[in-house]
C-alpha positions as CSV (number, residue, x, y, z in Angstrom):
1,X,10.2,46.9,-59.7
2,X,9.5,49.2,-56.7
3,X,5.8,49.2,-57.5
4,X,5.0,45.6,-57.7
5,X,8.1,44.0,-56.6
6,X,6.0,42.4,-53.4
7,X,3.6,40.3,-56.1
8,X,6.7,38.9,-56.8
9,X,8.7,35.5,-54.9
10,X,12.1,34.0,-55.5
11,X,12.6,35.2,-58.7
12,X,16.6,34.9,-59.8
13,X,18.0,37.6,-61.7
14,X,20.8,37.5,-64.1
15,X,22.7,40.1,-65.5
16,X,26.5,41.4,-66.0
17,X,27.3,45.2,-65.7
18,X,24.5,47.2,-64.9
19,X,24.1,51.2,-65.2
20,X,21.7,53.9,-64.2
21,X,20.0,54.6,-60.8
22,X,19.4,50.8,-59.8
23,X,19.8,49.8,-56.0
24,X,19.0,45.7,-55.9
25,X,20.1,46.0,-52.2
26,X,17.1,47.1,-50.4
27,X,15.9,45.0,-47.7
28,X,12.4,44.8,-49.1
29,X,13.5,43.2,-52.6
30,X,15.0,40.1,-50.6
31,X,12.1,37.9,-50.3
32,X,11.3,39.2,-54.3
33,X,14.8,38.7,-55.5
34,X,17.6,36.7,-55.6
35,X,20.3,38.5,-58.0
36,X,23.0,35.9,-59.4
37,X,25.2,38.2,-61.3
38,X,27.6,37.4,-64.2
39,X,30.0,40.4,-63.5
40,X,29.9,42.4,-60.5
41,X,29.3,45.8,-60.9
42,X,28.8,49.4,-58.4
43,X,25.0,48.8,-58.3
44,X,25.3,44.8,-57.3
45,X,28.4,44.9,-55.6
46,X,26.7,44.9,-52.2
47,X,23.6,42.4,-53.0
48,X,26.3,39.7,-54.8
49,X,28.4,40.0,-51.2
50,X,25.2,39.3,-49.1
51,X,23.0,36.0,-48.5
52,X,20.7,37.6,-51.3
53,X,23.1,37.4,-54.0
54,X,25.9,35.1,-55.7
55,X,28.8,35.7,-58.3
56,X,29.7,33.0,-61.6
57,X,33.1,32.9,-61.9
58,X,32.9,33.0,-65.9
59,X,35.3,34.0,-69.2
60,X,32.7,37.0,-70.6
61,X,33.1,34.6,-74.2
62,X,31.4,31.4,-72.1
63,X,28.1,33.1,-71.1
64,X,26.5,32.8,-74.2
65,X,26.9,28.8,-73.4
66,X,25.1,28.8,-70.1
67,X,22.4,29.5,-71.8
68,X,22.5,27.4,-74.9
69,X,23.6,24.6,-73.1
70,X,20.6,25.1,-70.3
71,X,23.2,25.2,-67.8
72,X,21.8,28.8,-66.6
73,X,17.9,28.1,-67.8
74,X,16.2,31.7,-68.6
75,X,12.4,31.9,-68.6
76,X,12.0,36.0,-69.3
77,X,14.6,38.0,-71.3
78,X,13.7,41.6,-70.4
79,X,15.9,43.8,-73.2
80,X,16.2,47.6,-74.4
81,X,15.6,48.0,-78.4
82,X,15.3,50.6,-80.6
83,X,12.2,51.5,-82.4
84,X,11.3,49.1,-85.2
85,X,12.1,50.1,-88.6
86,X,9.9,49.7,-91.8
87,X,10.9,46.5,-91.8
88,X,10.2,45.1,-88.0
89,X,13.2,45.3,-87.2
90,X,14.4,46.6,-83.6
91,X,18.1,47.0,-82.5
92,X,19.7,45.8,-79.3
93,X,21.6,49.1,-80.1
94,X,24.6,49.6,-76.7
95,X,24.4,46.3,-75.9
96,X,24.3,42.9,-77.8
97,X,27.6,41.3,-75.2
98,X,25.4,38.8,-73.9
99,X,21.9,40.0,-74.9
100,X,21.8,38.3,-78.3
101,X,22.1,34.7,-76.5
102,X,19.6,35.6,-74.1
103,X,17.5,36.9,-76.5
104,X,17.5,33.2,-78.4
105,X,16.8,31.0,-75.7
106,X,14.9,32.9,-73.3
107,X,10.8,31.3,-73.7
108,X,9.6,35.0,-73.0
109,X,11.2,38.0,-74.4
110,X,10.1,41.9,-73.2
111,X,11.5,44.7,-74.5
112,X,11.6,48.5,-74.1
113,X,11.7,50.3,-76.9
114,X,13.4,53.6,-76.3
115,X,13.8,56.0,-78.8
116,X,16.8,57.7,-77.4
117,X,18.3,53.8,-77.9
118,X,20.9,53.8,-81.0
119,X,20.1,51.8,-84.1
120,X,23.5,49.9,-84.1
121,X,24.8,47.1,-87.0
122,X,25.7,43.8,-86.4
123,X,24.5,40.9,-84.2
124,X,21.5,43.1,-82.7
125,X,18.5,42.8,-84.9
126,X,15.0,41.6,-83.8
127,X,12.1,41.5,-85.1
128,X,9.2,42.5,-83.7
129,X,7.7,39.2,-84.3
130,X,10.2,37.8,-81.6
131,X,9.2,40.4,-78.7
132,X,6.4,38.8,-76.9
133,X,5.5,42.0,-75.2
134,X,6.5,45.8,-75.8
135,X,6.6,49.0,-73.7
136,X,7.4,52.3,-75.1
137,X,9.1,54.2,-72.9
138,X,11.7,56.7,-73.9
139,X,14.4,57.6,-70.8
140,X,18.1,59.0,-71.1
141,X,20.8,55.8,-71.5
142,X,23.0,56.0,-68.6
143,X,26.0,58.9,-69.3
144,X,29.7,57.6,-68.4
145,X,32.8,59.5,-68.5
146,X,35.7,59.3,-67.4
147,X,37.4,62.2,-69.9
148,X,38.0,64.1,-66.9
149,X,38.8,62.0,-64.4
150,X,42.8,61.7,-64.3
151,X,45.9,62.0,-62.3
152,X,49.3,62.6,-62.9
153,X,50.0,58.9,-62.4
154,X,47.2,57.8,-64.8
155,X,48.3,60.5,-67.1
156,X,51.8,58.5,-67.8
157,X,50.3,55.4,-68.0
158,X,48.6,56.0,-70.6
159,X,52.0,58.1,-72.1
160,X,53.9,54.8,-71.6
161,X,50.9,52.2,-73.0
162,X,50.5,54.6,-76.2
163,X,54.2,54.0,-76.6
164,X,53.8,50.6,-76.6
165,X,50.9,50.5,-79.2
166,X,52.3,49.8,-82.7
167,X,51.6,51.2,-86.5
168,X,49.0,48.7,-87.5
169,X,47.9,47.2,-84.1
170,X,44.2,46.2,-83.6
171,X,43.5,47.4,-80.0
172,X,41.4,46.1,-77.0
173,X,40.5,48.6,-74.6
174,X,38.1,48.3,-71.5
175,X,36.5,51.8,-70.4
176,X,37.9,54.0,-67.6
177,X,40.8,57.1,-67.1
178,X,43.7,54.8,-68.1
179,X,42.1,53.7,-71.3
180,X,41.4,57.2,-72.5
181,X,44.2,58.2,-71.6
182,X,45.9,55.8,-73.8
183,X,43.5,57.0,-76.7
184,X,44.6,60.5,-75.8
185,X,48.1,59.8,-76.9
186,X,47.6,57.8,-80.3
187,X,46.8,60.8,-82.2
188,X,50.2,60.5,-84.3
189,X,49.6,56.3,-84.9
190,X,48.9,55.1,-88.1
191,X,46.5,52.4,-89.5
192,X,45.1,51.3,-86.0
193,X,42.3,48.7,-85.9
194,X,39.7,48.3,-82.9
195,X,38.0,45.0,-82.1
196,X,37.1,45.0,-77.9
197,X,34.5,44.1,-76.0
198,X,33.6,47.7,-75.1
199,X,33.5,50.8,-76.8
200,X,33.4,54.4,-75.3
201,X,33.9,57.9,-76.2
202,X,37.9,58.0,-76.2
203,X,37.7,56.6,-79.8
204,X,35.8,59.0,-81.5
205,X,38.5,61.5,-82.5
206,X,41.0,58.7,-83.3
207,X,38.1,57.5,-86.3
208,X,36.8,60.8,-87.4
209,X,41.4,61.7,-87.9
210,X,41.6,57.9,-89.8
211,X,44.7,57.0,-87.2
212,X,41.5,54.4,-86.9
213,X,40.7,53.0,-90.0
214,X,40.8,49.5,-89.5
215,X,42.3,49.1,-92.8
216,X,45.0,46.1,-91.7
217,X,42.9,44.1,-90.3
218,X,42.2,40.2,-91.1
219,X,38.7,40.0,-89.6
220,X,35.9,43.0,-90.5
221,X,38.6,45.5,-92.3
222,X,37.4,48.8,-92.5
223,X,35.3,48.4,-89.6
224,X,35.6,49.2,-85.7
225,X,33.9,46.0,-84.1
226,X,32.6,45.8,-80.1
227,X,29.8,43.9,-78.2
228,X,28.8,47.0,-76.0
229,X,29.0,50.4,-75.6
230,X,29.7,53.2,-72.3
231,X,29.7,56.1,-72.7
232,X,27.7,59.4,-73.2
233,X,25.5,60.6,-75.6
234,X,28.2,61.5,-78.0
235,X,29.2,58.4,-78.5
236,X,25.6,57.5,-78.9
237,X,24.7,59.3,-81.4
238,X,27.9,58.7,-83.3
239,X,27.0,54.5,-83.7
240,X,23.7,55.5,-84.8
241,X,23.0,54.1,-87.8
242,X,26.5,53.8,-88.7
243,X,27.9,50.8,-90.8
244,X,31.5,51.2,-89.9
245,X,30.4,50.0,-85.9
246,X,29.8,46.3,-85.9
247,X,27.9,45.8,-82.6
248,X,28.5,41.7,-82.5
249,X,27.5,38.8,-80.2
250,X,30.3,38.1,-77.2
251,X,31.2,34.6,-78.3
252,X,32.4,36.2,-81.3
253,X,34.2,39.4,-80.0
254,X,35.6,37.9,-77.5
255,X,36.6,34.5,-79.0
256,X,40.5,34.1,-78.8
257,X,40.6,32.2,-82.2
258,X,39.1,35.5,-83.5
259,X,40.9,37.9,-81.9
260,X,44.5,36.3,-82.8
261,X,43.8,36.6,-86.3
262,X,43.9,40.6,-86.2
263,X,47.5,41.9,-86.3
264,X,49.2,43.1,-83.3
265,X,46.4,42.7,-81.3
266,X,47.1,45.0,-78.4
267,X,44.6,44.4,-75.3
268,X,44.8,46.9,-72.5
269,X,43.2,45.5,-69.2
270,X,43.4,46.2,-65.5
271,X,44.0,44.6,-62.2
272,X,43.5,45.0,-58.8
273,X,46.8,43.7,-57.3
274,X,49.5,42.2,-59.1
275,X,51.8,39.6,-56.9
276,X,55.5,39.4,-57.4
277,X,55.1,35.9,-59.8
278,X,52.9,38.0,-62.2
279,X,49.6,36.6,-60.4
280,X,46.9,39.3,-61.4
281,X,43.9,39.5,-59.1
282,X,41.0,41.7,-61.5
283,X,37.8,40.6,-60.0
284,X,38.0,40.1,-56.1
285,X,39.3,42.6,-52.7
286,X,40.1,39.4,-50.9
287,X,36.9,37.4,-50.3
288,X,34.9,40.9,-51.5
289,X,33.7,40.1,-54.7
290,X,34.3,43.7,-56.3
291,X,34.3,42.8,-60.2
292,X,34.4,39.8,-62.6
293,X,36.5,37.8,-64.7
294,X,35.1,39.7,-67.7
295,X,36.7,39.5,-70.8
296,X,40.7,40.1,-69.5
297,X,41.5,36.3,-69.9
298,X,40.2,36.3,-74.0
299,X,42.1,38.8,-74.4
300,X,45.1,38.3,-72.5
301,X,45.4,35.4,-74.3
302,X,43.7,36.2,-77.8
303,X,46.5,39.2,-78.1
304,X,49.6,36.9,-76.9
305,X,49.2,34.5,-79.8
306,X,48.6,36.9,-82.4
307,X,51.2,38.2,-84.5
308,X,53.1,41.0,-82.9
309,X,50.1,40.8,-80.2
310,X,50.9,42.5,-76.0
311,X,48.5,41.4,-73.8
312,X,49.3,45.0,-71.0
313,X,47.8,44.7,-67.5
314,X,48.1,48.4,-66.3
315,X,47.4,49.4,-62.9
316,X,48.7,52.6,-60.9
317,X,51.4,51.2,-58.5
318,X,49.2,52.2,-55.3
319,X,45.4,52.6,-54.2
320,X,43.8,56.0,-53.4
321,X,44.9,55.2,-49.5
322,X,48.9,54.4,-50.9
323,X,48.7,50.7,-50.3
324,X,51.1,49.0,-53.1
325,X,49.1,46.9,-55.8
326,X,52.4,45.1,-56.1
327,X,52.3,42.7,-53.7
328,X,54.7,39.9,-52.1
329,X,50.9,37.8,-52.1
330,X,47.8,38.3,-53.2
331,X,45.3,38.8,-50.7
332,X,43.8,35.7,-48.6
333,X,40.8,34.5,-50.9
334,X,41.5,36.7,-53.9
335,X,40.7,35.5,-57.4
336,X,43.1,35.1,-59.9
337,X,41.6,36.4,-63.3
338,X,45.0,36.0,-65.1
339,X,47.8,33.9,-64.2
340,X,51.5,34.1,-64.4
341,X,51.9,32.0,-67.4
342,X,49.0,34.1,-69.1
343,X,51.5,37.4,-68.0
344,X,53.1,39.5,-70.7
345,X,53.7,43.4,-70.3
346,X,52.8,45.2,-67.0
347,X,52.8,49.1,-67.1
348,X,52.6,51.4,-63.9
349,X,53.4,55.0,-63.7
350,X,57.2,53.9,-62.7
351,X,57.9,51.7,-66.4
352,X,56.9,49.2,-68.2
353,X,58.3,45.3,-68.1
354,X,57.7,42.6,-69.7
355,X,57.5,39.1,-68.0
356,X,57.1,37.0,-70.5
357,X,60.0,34.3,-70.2
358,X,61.0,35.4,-67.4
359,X,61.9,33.0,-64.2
360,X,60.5,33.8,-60.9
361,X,63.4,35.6,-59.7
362,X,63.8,38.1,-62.6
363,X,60.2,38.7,-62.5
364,X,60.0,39.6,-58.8
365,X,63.4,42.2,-59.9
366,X,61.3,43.3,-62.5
367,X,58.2,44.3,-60.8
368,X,60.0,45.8,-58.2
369,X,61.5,48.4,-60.2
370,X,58.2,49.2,-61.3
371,X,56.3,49.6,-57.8
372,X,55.9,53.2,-55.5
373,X,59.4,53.9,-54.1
374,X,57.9,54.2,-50.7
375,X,57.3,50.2,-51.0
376,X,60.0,48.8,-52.9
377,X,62.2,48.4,-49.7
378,X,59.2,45.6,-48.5
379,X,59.0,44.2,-51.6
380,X,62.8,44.1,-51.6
381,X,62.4,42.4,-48.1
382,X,59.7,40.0,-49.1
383,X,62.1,38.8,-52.5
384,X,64.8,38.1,-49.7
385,X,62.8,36.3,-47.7
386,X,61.5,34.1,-50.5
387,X,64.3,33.4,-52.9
388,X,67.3,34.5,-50.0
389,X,70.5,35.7,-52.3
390,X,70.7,39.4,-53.5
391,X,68.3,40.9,-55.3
């Protein structure tokens, strides 16, 4: 892109999370590039919040329809596969999410085929008939991991989530320290199933012990089913080639007439700020867009309607500069991923509530109780000030 990237005008490009040593906002890309990004992440954060870039606010189960439905029109589809096998076939391997419906519709399709690229099962098969052009280039997949990034806070989080987490459950868990730490404290859980948009290496040791084993659930029993995969090359080697992963399309993963049908689905996302109604702001600091919508409202939902299901926003109860997430308002402009009829269980470092039914008032109460000490006289202030009467 660096090379060439000046032969290049207005060309729009789409993508959600992307990894590796990428920087789309360099000032000589701009006349090149104009990135319109499905989910925000570190490497488009600052292009998407600039006059070179834009943000769809979209349910990660949707995308698949802007492009079957020529809403978001794609003329190239540039993808990383796996080498062919004897019979043609390459693998989208990490990644089918989104891929597999680009893959379809786009009228050119160019691949990389990387050896170091996992041969995965599933939705990600293509044959090489379908690749208009192929370059062989074998490079490391990007390496995330989070095993050792943790606090004390994080650390009984995930204590207080695992306690939650129920013989039998089929779990959703996005990737970063609160989610492995979760995993961390399973070890003693029986019969667990896994069906979640992403996959990373906090799983491994909970299927190689059998605590997951997939064995109660109603959709793909005996198997551990995602749409992507983060992680490092552990957890790349151990998908490779290995029936029990299904690697499936997004509009299937994350489809909440799917997901409800696995017992006690138990989905596990995050939020930036939570107001004192239960209003969860995932995707925005203010007007900054810092994330996406993503796939927290399939599953928020997906998981309350199955039987047994928690949908669980956890989130430490203050930033890294000790500014409450619990807030009497979300911030002026943010985006609100899930809302307060969508709200279930909420887990901090202080407890765990759970909001479902629960009027405004006893809400409010019950957040509270849950946020920093060194803020709950504000918050106690702000209740006051809104609903008047003791708390």
């Amino acid at each position: 892109m660096q090379a060439r990237h000046a032969e290049l005008k207005n060309v729009e490009l789409v993508s959600i999370t992307t990894l590796g040593d990428l920087d789309f906002d360099q000032p000589a890309f701009r006349e090149s590039f104009f990135f319109n990004s499905l989910f925000v992440s570190a490497a488009t954060r600052s292009v998407v919040n600039s006059a070179s870039g834009d943000y769809v606010p979209i349910f990660l189960s949707e995308i698949p329809q802007l492009f079957y439905r020529n809403i978001l029109p794609l003329d190239v589809a540039i993808i990383q596969v796996s080498p062919p096998d004897v019979h043609g076939y390459c693998s989208l391997g990490t990644s089918v999410d989104i891929a597999r419906a680009a893959v379809n519709t786009a009228k050119h399709v160019i691949a990389q085929v990387n050896p170091r690229m996992p041969r995965t099962h599933g939705d990600g098969f293509i044959h090489m008939d379908k690749i208009n052009a192929m370059v062989i280039h074998e490079a490391e997949l990007p390496i995330v991991d989070y095993s050792s990034v943790t606090s004390p806070a994080i650390e009984q989080i995930g204590k207080s989530i695992a306690a939650l987490v129920e013989d039998g459950a089929t779990l959703q868990l996005g990737i970063g320290s609160i989610p492995d730490q979760v995993l961390k404290n399973l070890q003693h859980h029986r019969d667990l199933g896994l069906h979640t948009e992403m996959m990373s290496d906090g799983v491994i040791p909970l299927i190689n012990s059998g605590v997951i084993n997939n064995a109660r659930k109603k959709l793909n029993p005996g198997r551990s089913v995602t749409s992507f995969m983060t992680g490092t090359q552990k957890l790349y080697d151990f998908v490779h080639d290995n029936p029990s992963i299904r690697v499936m399309d997004i509009s299937y993963v994350n489809d909440t007439s799917v997901i409800r049908q696995n017992p006690k689905a138990t989905a596990i996302n995050s939020a930036i700020e939570i107001d004192l109604t239960g209003q969860v702001c995932a995707d925005s600091i203010g007007t900054w867009q810092y994330s996406g919508i993503g796939g927290q409202m399939d599953f928020i939902r997906g998981a309350a309607l199955s039987p047994g299901g928690k949908p669980i926003i956890a989130l430490p109860s203050v930033t890294n500069k000790g500014i409450s997430r619990i807030t009497p308002f979300l911030k002026e402009g943010a985006g609100v991923v899930t809302t307060r009829g969508h709200m279930h269980w909420v887990v901090t470092e202080y407890g765990a509530v759970d909001l479902f039914g629960k009027s405004l008032k006893q809400r409010a109460k019950a957040l509270i109780a849950i946020a920093h000490p060194d803020h709950r006289e504000e918050l106690e202030r702000a209740y006051h000030k809104r609903f008047g009467g003791p708390l």
